[in-house]
DRENDO-1510 file (C-alpha; in Angstrom, 1 decimal, always signed):
<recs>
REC; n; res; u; v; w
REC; 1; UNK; +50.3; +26.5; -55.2 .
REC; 2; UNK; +50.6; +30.2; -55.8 .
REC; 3; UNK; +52.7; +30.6; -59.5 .
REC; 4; UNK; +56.3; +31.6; -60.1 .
REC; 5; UNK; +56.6; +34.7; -58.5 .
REC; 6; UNK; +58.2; +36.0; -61.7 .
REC; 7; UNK; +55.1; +34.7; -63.6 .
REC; 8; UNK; +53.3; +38.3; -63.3 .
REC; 9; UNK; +56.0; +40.0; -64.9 .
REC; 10; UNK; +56.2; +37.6; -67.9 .
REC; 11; UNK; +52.7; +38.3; -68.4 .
REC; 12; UNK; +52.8; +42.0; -68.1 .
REC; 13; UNK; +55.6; +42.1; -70.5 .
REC; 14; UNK; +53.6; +40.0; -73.2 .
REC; 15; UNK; +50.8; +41.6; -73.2 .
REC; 16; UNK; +53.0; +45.0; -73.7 .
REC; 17; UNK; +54.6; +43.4; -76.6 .
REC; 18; UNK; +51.0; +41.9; -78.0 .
REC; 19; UNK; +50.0; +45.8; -78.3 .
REC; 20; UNK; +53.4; +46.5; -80.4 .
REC; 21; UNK; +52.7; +43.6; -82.4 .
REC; 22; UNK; +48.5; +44.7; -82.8 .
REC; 23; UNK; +49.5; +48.3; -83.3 .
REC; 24; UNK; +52.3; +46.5; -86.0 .
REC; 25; UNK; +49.5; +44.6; -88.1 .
REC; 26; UNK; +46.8; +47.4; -88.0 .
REC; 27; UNK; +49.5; +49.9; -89.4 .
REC; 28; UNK; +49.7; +46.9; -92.5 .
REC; 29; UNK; +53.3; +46.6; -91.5 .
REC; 30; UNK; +55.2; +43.8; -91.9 .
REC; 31; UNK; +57.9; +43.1; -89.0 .
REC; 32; UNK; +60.5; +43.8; -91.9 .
REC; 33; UNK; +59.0; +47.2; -92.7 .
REC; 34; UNK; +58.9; +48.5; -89.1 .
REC; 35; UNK; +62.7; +47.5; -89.1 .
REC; 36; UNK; +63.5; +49.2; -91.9 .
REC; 37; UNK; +61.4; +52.2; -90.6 .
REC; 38; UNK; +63.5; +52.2; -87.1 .
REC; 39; UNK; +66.4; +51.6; -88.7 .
REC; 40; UNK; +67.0; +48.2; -86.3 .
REC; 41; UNK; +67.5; +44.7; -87.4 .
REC; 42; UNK; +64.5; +42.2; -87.9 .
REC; 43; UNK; +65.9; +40.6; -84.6 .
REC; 44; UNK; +65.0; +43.4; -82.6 .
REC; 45; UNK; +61.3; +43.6; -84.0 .
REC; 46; UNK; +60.8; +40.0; -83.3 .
REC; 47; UNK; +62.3; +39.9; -79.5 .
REC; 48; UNK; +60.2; +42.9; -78.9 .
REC; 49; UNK; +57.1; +41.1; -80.1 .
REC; 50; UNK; +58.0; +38.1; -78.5 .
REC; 51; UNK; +58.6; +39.5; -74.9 .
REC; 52; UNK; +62.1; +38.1; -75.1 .
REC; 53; UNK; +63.2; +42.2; -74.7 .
REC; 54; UNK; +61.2; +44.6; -73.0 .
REC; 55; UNK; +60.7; +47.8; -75.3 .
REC; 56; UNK; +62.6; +51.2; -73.7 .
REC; 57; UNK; +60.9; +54.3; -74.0 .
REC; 58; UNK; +62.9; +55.6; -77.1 .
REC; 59; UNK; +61.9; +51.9; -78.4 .
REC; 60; UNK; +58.3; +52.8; -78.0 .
REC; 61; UNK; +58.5; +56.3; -79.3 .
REC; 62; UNK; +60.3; +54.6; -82.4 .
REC; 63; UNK; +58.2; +52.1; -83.1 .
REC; 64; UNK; +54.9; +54.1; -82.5 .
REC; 65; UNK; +55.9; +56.6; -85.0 .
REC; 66; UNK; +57.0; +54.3; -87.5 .
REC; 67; UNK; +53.1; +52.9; -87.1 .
REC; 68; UNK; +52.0; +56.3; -87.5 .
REC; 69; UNK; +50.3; +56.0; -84.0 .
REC; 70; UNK; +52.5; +58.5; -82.2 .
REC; 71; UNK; +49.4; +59.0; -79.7 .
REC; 72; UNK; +49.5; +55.9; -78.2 .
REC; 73; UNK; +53.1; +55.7; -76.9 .
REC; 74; UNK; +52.0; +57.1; -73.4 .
REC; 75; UNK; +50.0; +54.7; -72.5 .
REC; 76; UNK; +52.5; +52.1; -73.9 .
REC; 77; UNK; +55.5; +53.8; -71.5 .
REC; 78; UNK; +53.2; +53.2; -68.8 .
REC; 79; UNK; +52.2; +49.8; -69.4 .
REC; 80; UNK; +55.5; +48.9; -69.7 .
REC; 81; UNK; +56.8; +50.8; -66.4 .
REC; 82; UNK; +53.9; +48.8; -64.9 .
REC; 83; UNK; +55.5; +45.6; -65.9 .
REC; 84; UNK; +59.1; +46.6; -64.7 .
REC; 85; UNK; +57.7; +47.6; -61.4 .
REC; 86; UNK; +55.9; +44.4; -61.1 .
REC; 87; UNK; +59.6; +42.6; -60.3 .
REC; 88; UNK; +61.7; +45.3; -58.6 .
REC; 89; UNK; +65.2; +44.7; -57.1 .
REC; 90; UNK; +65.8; +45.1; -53.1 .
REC; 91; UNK; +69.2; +46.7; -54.4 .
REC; 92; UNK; +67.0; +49.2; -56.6 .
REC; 93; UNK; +64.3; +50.7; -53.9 .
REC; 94; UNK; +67.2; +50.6; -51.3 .
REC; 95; UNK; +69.8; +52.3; -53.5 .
REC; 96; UNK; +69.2; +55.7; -51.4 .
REC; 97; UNK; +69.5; +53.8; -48.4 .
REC; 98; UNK; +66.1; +51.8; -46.1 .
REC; 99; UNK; +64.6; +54.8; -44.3 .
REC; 100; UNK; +62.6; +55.7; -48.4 .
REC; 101; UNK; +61.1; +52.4; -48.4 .
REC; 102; UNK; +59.7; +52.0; -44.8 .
REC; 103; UNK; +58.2; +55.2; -45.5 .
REC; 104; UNK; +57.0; +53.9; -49.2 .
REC; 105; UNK; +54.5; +51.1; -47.7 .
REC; 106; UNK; +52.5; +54.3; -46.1 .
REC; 107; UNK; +49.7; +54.7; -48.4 .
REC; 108; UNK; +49.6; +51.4; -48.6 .
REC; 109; UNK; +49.0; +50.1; -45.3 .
REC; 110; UNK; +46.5; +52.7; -44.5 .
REC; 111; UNK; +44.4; +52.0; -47.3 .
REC; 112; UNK; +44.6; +48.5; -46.8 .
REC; 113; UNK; +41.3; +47.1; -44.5 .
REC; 114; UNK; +42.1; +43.7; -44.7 .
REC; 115; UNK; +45.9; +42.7; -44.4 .
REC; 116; UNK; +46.8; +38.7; -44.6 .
REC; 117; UNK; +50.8; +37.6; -43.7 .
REC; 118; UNK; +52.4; +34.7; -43.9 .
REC; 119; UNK; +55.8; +34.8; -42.4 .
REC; 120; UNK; +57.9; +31.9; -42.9 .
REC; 121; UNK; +61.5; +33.3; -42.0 .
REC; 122; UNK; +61.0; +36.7; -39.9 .
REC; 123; UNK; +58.6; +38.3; -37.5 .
REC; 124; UNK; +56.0; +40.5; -39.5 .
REC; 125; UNK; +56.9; +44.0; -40.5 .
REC; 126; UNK; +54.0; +44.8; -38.8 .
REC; 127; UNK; +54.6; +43.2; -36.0 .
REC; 128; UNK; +58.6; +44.0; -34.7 .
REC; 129; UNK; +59.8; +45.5; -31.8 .
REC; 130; UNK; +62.7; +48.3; -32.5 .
REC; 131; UNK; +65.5; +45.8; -31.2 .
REC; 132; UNK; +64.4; +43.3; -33.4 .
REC; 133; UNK; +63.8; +45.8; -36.5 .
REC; 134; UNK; +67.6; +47.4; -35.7 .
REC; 135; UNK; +69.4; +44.1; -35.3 .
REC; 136; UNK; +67.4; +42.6; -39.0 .
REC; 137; UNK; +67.3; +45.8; -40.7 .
REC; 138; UNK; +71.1; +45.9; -39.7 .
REC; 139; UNK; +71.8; +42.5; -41.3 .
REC; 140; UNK; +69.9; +43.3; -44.6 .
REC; 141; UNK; +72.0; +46.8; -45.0 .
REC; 142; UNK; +75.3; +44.4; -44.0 .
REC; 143; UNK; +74.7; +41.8; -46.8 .
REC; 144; UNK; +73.5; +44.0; -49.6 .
REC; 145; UNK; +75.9; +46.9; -49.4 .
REC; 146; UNK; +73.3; +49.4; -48.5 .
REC; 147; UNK; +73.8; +52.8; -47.2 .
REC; 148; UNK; +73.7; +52.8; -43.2 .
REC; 149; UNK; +70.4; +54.7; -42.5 .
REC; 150; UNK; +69.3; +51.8; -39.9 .
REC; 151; UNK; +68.0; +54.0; -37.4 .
REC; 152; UNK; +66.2; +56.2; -39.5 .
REC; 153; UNK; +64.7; +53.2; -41.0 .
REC; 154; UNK; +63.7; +51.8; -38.3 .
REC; 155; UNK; +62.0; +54.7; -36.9 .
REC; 156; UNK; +60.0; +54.6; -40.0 .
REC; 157; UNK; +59.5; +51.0; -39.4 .
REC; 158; UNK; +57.5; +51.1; -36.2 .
REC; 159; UNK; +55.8; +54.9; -37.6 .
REC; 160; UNK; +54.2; +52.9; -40.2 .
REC; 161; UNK; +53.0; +49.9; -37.7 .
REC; 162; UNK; +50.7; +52.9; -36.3 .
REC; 163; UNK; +48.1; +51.2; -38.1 .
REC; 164; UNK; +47.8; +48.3; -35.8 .
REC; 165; UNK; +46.4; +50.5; -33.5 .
REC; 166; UNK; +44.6; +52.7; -35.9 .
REC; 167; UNK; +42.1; +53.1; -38.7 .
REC; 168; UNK; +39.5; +50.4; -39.6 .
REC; 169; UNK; +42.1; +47.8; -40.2 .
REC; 170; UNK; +41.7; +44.0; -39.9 .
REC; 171; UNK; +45.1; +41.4; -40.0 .
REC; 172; UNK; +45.4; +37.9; -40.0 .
REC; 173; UNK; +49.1; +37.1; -39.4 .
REC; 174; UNK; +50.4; +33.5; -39.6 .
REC; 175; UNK; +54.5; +32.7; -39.0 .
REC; 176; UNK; +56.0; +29.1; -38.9 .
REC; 177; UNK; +57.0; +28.2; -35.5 .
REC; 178; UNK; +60.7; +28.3; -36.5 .
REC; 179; UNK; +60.0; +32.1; -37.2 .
REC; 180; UNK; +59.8; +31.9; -33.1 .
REC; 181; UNK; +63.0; +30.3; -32.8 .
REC; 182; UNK; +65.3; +32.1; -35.5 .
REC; 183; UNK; +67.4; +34.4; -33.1 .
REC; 184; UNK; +68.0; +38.0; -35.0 .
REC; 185; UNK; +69.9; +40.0; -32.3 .
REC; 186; UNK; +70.7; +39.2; -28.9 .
REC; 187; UNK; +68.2; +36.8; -26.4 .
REC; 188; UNK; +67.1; +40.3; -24.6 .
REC; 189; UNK; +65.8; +41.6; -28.3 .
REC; 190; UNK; +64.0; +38.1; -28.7 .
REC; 191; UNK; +62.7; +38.0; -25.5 .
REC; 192; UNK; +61.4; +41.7; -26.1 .
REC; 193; UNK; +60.1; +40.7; -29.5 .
REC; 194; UNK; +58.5; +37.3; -28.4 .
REC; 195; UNK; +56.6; +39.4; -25.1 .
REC; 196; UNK; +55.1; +42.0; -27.6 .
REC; 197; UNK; +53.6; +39.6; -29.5 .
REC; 198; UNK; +52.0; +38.1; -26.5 .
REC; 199; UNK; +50.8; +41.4; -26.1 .
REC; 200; UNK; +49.4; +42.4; -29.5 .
REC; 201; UNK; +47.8; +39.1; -30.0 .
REC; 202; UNK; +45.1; +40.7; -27.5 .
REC; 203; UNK; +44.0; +43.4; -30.2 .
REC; 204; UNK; +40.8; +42.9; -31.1 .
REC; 205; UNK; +42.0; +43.8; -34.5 .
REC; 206; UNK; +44.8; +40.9; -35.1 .
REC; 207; UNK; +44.7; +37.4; -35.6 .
REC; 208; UNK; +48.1; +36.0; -34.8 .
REC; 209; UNK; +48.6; +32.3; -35.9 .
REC; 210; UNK; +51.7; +29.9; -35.4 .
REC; 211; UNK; +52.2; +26.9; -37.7 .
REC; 212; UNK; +53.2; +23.9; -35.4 .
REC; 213; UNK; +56.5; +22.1; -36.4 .
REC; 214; UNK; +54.5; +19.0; -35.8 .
REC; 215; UNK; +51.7; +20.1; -38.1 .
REC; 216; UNK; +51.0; +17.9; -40.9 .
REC; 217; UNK; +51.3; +19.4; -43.5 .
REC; 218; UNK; +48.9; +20.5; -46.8 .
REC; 219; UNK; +50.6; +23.0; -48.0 .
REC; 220; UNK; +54.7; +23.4; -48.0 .
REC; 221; UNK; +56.4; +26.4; -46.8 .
REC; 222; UNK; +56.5; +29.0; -49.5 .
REC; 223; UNK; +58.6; +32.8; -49.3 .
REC; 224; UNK; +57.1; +35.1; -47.3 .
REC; 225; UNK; +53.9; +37.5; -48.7 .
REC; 226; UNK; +51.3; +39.6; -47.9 .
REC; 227; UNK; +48.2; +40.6; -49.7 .
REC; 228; UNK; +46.5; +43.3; -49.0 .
REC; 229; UNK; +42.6; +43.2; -49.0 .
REC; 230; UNK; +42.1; +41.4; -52.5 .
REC; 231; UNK; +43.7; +43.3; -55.2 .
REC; 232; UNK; +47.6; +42.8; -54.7 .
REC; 233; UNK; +50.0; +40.1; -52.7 .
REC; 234; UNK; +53.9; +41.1; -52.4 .
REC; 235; UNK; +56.1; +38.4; -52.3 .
REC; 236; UNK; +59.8; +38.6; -51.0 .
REC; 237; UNK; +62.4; +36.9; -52.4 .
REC; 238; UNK; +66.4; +36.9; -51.6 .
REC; 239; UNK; +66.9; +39.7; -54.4 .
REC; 240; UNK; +64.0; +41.3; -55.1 .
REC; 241; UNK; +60.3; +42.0; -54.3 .
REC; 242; UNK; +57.6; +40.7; -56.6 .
REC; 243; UNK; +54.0; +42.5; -57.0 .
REC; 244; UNK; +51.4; +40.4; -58.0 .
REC; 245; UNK; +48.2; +42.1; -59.2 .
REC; 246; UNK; +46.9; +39.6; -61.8 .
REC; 247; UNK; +43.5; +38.6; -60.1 .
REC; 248; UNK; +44.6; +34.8; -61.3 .
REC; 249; UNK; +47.7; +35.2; -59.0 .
REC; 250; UNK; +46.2; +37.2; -56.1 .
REC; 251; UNK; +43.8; +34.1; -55.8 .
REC; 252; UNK; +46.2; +31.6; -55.4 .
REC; 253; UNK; +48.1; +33.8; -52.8 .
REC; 254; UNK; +44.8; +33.7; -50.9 .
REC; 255; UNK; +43.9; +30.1; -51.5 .
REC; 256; UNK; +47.7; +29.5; -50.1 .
REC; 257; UNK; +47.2; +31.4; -47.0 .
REC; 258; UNK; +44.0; +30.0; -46.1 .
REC; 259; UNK; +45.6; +26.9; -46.1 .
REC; 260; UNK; +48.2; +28.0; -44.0 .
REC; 261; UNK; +45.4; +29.5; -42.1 .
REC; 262; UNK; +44.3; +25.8; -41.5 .
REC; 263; UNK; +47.4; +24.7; -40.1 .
REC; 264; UNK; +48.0; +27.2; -37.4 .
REC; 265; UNK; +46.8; +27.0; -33.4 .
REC; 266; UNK; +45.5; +30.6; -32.6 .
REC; 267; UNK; +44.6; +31.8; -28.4 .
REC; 268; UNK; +46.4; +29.9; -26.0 .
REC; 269; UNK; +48.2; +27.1; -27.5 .
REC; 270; UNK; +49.9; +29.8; -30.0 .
REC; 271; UNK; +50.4; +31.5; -27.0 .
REC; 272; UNK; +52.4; +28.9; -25.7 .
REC; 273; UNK; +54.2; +28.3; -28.3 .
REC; 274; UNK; +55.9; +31.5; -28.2 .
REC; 275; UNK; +56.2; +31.2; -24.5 .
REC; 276; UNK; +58.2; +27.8; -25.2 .
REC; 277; UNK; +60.6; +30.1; -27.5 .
REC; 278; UNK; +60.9; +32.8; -24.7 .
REC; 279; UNK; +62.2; +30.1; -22.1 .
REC; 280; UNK; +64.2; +28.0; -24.9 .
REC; 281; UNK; +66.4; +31.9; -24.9 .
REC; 282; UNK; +69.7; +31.4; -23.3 .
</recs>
């Protein structure tokens, strides 16, 4: 079972606060004396040191002068930026509207070789047709207030899928068979979405796999996530995208999709399953 998606961030942010306290007892300070030098209360000291408040950067300028290690507060600010961007909210990367973050994932994908995605609620990024892209990127923009830059962001959208015919890329895409059924937009934009991926599945480069209904399961349905070759997995939750990059982590996220991997049919009877969905549209 991959860990709490929030786990990464937890540990980011202690060991961040293990360097304040380190930094702390090779000065010889007590927590009382770095107070005193900052001019904060003892409480403060100890929820820094604790991870119970991540550190600002005037908090680590503060406390690495009052430790005389005024040279070490860069790489402290960017530890701790590291563990802030590890848990980032949807409302925060789309606060200037969706068309920045489509075009974000660039560098990314194309230095990704190997990309593994398990879908368990939407068609793959990767994957959409512009209908399909318009008519979901419309409903996120809808429910979370966001500036209306839908077709700009779509039009980044399917730029960045270049690399599904492009570059030395490999993907392994699995969706629940549900995934096939959900209806975002109208039947013609399912009906176009569900006949391109009938048509993509013939890439040599992808593996498209659908998880039966009927399948017996192993492993439960978890949020959606992608890793990308073996060094980091994104999960998506309702408010806000998680970045996993603690080897630990990025393991279970692979153990987890191989056992999705398990569970899907792949060639013709995934093939018909999404057939079945095309002739289920009203």
């Amino acid at each position: 079972m991959p860990a709490s998606p929030s786990s990464s961030v937890q540990d980011a942010r202690k060991a961040v606060a293990a360097r304040l306290r380190e930094m702390r007892r090779d000065a010889g300070l007590s927590a009382k004396a770095v107070a005193s030098r900052t001019g904060w209360y003892p409480s403060k000291v100890s929820r820094l040191e604790n991870a119970v408040t991540p550190p600002s950067e005037a908090d680590v300028h503060a406390w690495c002068r009052a430790c005389g290690a005024e040279g070490q507060a860069a790489d402290l600010i960017a530890a701790t930026r590291t563990a802030e961007d590890a848990y980032v909210e949807w409302r925060r990367l789309q606060r200037t509207g969706m068309r920045r973050l489509q075009e974000s994932y660039v560098p990314l994908f194309e230095r990704t070789r190997v990309f593994r995605v398990y879908c368990s609620n939407v068609i793959p990024g990767l994957l959409q047709t512009d209908a399909y892209a318009h008519a979901l990127l419309s409903s996120i923009a809808h429910f979370r207030g966001t500036r209306n830059d839908i077709s700009e962001a779509v039009s980044a959208r399917m730029e960045r899928s270049h690399v599904i015919r492009e570059g030395n890329h490999r993907f392994a895409l699995l969706v629940e068979e549900g995934v096939l059924r959900h209806r975002v937009g109208d039947a013609a934009a399912m009906a176009g979405q569900l006949g391109y991926l009938l048509s993509v599945m013939a890439l040599p480069s992808v593996s498209l796999g659908v998880i039966p209904f009927t399948a017996e399961r192993s492993m439960w349905m978890t949020e959606t996530f992608s890793v990308y070759d073996e060094e980091q997995a994104q999960v998506e939750l309702l408010t806000a995208q998680v970045n996993v990059t603690a080897p630990s982590e990025v393991r279970q996220y692979l153990k987890a999709f191989g056992e999705f991997a398990g569970l899907a049919v792949y060639g013709a009877a995934a093939r018909a399953r999404i057939t079945a969905a095309i002739d289920a549209l009203e």
